[in-house]
N, C-alpha and C positions, 0 to 999 in steps of 0.2 A: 605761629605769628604772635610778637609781641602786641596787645593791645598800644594804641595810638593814647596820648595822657590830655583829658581836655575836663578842666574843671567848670564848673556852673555856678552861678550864684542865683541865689533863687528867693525871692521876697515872700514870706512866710505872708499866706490869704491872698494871694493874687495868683492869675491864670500863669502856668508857665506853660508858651511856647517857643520852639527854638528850631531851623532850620538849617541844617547841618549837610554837607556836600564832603562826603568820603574818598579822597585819594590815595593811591598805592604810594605807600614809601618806597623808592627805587637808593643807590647807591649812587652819588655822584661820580665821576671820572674819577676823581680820588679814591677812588678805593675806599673811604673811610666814611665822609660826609652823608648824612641819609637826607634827600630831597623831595619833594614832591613830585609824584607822576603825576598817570592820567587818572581821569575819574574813574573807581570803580563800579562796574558793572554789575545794578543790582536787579536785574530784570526776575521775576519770581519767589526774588527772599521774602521772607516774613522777620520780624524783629521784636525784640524784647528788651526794656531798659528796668529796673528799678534801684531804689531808694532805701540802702540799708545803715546801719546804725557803725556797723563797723562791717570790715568783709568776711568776718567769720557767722557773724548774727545771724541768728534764725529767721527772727522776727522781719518782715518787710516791713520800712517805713510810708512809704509810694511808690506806686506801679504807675510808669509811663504808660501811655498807648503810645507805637511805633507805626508814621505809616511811612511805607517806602513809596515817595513819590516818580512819578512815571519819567521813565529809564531814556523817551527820546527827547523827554522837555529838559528835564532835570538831570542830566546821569549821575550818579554817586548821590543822589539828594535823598535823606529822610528826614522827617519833621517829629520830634519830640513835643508830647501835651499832658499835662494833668491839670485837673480844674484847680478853682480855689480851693474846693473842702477838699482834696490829697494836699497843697502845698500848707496848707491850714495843717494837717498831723505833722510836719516835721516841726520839733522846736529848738534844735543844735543842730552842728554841721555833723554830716554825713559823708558816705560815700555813695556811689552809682558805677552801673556802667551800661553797655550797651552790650546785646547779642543779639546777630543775625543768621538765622537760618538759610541757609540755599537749596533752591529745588530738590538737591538730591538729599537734604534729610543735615547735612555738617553743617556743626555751629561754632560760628565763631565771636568772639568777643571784641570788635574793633576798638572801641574807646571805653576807658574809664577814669575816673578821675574823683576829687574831692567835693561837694555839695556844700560851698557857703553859705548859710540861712542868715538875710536880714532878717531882722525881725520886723511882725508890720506894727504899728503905734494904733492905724484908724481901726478898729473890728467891726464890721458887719452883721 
């Protein structure tokens, strides 16, 4: 499965959180067009996002906490969080993505994308 492409922008010293609802890409009637389904089903995953400099980079720039919220309120919902001192180390754009584990141990990477860094002006 191709990762889903969803960029971020992200204000350098401030909290970022962002709450995200994951649907299956299905094929339209056309044969061709990719649409949105249903919500995926994340009952039991674990998740893992972070913040690299480029996609080959060793170095991590921020590490999300991933939580997957509850599957009969939210289905498809996980919320993305790094305090201000992670959004504080990035200082140019980057990249991210997301990876989620399911019960039986396969990971997969649903979204990735580019990391916009505003920069902040006030420092704390």
């Amino acid at each position: 499965m191709k990762p889903g492409v969803y960029d971020l922008e992200i204000y350098q010293g401030d909290t970022f959180r962002r709450t995200l609802r994951l649907r299956q890409r299905v094929l339209d009637t056309d044969g061709v067009t990719w649409i949105s389904g249903a919500y995926i089903p994340l009952t039991g995953y674990t998740g893992a996002a972070q913040v690299r400099e480029t996609k080959i980079a060793t170095d991590v720039t921020a590490t999300m906490t991933v939580t997957v919220l509850d599957q009969t309120i939210t289905p498809g919902g996980v919320t993305l969080y790094m305090p201000a001192s992670a959004t504080s180390l990035i200082t140019k754009d980057q990249v991210w993505d997301l990876q989620l584990t399911a019960p039986n141990g396969d990971v997969t990477t649903f979204l990735a994308g580019a990391v916009t860094l505003v920069q902040e002006v006030t420092r704390l």
